[in-house]
Structures are given as C-alpha cells and as structure tokens.
DRENDO-1510 file (C-alpha; in Angstrom, 1 decimal, always signed):
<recs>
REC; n; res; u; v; w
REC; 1; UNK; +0.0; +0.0; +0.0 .
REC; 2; UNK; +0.7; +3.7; -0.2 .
REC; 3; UNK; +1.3; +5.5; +2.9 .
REC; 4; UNK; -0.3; +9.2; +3.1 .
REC; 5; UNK; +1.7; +12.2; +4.9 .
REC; 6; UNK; -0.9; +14.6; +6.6 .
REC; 7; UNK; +0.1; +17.4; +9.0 .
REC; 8; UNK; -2.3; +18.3; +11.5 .
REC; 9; UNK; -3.2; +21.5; +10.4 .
REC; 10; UNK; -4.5; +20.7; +7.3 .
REC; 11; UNK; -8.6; +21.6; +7.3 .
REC; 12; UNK; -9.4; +17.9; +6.3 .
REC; 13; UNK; -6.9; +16.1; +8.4 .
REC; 14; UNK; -8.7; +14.6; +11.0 .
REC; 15; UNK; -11.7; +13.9; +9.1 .
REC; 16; UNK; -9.9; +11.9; +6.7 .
REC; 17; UNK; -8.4; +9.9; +9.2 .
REC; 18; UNK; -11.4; +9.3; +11.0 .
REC; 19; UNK; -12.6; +8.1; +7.2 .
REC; 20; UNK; -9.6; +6.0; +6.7 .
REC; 21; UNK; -10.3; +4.0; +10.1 .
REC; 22; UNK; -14.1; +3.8; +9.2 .
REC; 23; UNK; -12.8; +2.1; +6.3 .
REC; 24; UNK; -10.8; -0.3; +8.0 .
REC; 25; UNK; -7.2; +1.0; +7.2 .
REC; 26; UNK; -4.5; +1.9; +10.0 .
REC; 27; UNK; -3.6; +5.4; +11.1 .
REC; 28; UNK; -0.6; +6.7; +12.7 .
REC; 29; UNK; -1.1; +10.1; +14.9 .
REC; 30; UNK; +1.2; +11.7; +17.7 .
REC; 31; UNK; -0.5; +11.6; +21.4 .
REC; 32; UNK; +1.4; +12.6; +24.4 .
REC; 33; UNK; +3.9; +10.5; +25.0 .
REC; 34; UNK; +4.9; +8.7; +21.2 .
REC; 35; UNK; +3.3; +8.1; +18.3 .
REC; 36; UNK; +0.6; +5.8; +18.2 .
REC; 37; UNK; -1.1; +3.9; +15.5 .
REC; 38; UNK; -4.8; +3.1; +15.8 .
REC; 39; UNK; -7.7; +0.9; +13.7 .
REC; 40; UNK; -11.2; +0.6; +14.9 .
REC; 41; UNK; -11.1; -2.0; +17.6 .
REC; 42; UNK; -14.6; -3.4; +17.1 .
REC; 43; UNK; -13.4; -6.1; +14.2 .
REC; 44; UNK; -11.2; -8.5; +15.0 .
REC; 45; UNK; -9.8; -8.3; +11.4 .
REC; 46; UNK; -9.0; -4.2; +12.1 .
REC; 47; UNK; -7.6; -5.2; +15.1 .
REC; 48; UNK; -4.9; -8.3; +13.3 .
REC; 49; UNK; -4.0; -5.5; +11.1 .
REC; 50; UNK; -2.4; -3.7; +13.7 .
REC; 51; UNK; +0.2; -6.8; +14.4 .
REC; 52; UNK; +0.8; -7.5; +10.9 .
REC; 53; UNK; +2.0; -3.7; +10.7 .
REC; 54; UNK; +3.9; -4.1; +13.3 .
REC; 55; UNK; +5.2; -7.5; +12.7 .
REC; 56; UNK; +4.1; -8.6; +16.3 .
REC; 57; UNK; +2.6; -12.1; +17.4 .
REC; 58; UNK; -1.2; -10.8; +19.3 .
REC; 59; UNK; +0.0; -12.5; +22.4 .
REC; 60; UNK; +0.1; -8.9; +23.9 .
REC; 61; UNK; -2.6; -6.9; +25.0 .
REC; 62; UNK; -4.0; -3.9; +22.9 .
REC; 63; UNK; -4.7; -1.0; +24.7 .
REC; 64; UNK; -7.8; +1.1; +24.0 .
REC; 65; UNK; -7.6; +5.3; +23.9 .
REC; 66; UNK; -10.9; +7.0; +24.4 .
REC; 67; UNK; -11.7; +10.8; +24.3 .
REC; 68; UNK; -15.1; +11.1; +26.4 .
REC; 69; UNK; -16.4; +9.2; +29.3 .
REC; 70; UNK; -19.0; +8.3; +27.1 .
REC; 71; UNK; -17.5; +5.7; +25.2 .
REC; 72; UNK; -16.3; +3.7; +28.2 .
REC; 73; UNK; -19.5; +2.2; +27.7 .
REC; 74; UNK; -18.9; +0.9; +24.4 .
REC; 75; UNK; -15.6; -1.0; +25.6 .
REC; 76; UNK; -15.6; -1.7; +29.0 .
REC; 77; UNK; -17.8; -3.9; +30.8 .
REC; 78; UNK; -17.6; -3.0; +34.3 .
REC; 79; UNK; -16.1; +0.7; +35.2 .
REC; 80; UNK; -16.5; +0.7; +39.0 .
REC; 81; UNK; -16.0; +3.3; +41.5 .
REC; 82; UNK; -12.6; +3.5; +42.0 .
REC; 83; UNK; -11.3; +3.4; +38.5 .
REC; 84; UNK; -13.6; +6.4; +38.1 .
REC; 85; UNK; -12.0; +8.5; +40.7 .
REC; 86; UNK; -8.7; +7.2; +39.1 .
REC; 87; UNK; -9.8; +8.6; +36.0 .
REC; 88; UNK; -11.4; +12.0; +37.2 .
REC; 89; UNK; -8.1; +12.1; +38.6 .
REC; 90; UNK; -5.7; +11.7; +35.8 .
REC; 91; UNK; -7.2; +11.8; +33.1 .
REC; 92; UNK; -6.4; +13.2; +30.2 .
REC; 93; UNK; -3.0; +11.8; +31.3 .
REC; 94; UNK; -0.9; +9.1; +31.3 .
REC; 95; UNK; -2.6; +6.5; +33.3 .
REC; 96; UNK; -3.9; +3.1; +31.9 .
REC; 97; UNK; -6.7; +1.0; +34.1 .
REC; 98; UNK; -7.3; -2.2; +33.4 .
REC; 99; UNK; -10.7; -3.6; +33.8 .
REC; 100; UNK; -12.9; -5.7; +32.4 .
REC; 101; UNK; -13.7; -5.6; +28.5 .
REC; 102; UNK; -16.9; -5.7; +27.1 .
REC; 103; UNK; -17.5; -9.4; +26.1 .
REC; 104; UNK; -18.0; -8.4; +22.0 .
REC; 105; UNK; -15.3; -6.8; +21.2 .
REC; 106; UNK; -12.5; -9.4; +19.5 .
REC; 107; UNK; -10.6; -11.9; +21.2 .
REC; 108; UNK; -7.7; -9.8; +19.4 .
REC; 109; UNK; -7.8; -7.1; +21.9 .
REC; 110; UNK; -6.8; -9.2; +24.7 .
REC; 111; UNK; -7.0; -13.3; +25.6 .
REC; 112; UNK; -7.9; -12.4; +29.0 .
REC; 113; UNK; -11.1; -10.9; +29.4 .
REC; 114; UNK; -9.8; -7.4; +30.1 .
REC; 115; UNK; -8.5; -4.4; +28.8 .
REC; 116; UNK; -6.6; -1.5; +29.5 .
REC; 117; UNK; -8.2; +2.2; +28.8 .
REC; 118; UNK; -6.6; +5.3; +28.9 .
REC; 119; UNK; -7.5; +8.9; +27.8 .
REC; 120; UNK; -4.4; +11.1; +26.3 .
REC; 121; UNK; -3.3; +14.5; +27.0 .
REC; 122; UNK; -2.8; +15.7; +23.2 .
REC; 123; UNK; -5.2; +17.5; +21.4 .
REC; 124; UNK; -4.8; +16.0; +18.0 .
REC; 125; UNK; -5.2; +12.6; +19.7 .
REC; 126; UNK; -8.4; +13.6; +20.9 .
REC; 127; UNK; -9.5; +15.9; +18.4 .
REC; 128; UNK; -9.3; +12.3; +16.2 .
REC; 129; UNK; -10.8; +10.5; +19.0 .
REC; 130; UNK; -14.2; +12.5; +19.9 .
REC; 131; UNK; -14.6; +12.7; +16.3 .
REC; 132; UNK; -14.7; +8.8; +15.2 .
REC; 133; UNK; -14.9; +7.1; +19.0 .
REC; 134; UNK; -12.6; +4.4; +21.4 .
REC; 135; UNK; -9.6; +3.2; +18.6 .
REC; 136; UNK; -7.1; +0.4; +19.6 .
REC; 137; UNK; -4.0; +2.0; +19.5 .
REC; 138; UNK; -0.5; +0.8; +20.4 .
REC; 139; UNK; +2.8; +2.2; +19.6 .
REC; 140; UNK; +3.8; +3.2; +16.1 .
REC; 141; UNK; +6.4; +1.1; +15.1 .
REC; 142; UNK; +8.3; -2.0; +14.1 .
REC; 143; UNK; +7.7; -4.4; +17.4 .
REC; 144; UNK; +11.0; -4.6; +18.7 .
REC; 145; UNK; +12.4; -1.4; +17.5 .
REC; 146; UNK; +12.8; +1.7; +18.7 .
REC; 147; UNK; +9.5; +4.1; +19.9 .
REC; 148; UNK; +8.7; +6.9; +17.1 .
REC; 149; UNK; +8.6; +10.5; +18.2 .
REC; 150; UNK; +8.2; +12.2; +14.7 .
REC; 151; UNK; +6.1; +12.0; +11.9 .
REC; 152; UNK; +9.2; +11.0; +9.3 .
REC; 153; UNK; +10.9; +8.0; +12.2 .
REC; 154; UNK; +6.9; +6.6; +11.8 .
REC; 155; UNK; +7.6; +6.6; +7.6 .
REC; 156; UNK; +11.0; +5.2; +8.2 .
REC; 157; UNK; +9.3; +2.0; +10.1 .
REC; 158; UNK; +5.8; +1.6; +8.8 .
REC; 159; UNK; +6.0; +3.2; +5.2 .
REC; 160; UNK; +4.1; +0.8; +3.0 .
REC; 161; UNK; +2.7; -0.8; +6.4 .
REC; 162; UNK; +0.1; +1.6; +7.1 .
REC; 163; UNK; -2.6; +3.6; +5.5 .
REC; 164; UNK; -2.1; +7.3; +6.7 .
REC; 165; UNK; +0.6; +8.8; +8.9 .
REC; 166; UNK; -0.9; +12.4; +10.7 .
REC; 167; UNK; +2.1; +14.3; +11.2 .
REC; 168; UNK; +1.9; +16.5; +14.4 .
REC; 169; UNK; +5.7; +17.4; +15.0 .
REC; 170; UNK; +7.9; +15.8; +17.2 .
REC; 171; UNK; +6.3; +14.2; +20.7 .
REC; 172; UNK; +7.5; +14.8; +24.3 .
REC; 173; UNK; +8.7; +11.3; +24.3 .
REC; 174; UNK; +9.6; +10.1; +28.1 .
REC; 175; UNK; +8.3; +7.3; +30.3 .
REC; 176; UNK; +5.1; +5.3; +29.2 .
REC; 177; UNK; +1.6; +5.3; +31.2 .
REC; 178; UNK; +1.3; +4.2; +34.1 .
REC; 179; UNK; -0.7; +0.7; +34.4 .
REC; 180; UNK; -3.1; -0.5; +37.0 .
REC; 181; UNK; -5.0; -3.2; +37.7 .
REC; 182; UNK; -8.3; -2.4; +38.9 .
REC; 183; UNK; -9.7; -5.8; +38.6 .
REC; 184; UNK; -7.5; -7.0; +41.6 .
REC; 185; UNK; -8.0; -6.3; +45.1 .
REC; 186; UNK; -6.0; -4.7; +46.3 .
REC; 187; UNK; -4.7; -2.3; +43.1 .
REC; 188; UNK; -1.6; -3.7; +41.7 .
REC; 189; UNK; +0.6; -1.5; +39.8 .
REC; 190; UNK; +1.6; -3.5; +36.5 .
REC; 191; UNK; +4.0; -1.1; +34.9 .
REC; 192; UNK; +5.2; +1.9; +37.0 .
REC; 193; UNK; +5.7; +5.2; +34.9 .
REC; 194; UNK; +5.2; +8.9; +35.6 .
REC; 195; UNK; +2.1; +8.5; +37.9 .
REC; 196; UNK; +3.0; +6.9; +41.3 .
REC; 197; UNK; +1.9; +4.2; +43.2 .
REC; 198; UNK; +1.7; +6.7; +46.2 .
REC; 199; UNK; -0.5; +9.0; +43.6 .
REC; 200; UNK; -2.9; +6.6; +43.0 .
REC; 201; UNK; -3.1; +5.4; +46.9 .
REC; 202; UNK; -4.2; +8.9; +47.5 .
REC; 203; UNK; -6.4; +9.5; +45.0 .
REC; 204; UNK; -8.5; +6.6; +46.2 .
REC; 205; UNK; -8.4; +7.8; +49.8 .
</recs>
C-alpha cells in the first residue's frame, strides 16, 4: 500500500483519518507521550491489522484510547468506582486501568477478558478520538524497534505498512503510562511510569 503524509493543520486532516479507520485501514497520529497507530477496535480483522504492521505475534494486550467518558460504555464492561475517581483524577493523562472488557469486542484485543483504557493528554489525539470514538492504539512502530517521536521516524518504520501517517511534529517522548489493575483487590501496579503508586493510593483515599 501507499502510505499518506498529513500534518495536523490541514482543514481535512482529521476527518480523513477518522474516514480511513471507518474504512478499516491503519492510522498513525502523535498523542502525548509517542506516536501511536490506531484501527477501529470493534473487528477482529482491524484489530490483526495492527500486528501484521507491526510484525508482532497478538499475544500482547492492545490497549484502547478513548476521548469522552461516554464511550467507556462501548468497551468496557464494568467501570466501577474506583477506577472512576482514578480517571477524574488523571485523566487526560498518562494513566492506563485495566478492567474488564466488554465481552464483543474481539478476542484480538486481549486473551484475558480485560483491557486497558486510557484517555491522552494531546489535542490532535483527541480531536481524532471524539470525532470517530474508542480506537485500539498501540505504539507506532516495528515491534522490537525503537519508539517513534516524529512523523518521518513513523515513515521510516511503517512506510508501505500503514494507510495514513498524521504528522503533528515531534512528541514529548519520556516514560510510558502508568498501568493499574483495577480488577485486583487490592490495586496492583503492572508497569510503573510517571504517575506513582503513592498518587494513585491517594487519589483513592
């Protein structure tokens, strides 16, 4: 395939995208840590398309970005109290809670039962998000190679691989979200990053 450069501040760029994905192809747009590259996560062949990109087996998890509270409802099957408060908290911002996914979205997303939801601090990210819904996104680039921060270090990985590329300059980079388990009792922490364990503790007291 032909991979399409867009900057951000063209007047058609995020409706295009949000075409693109309706269409089933893969789109690669800054947020507020790397670049991240998104399909609709409601068909399991959408979904696949986002490991074959990536050359990556789908034993790993795809995370799901949202931009309202809204459309929790349309992936998640159980958003209880205290992942709320987690989210009125930090979100936008980089903090991922895992909970329980809703049962028909694919087997792709995850093989067990949950998922992890996050909404981003970037405006372009959400701009794209509010305007076409929840997108399974996970980093944009080769797996195994290093995280893209630009636009052109996206083309040099996934050109060819990937449908449209919306290039928003170059990303703040830095430490990935922090992810929590909110299905366990107590909270566990699965991957620490810029939002502490002591953070979330007090957010929940």
């Amino acid at each position: 395939m032909k991979t399409e450069i867009l900057r951000v501040d063209h007047p058609s760029a995020i409706s295009h995208a949000a075409d693109v994905l309706q269409n089933g192809g893969l789109v690669a747009f800054p947020t507020d840590t790397v670049y991240g590259l998104a399909s609709l996560p409601f068909k399991g062949e959408c979904v696949e398309g986002l490991f074959s990109a990536k050359g990556r087996n789908n034993a790993h998890a795809i995370a799901i970005l949202i931009g309202d509270y809204p459309d929790l409802k349309r992936v998640v099957d159980e958003f209880d109290e205290k992942s709320l408060r987690l989210a009125h908290r930090f979100w936008p911002g980089p903090l991922t809670l895992v909970v329980p996914k809703l049962a028909t979205l694919p087997a792709a997303l995850s093989q067990d039962g949950t998922i992890g939801v996050r909404m981003p601090d970037h405006p372009i990210a959400l701009a794209l998000l509010r305007k076409i819904g929840p997108l399974a996104v996970t980093s944009a680039n080769i797996s195994g190679q290093d995280n893209t921060n630009t636009a052109e270090e996206v083309s040099r990985q996934l050109n060819g691989r990937v449908h449209l590329i919306l290039d928003g300059g170059k990303t703040s980079g830095g430490v990935p979200s922090t992810v929590v388990d909110c299905i366990s009792s107590p909270l566990v922490i699965l991957r620490q990053g810029p939002i502490s364990f002591e953070a979330i503790k007090a957010a929940l007291l």
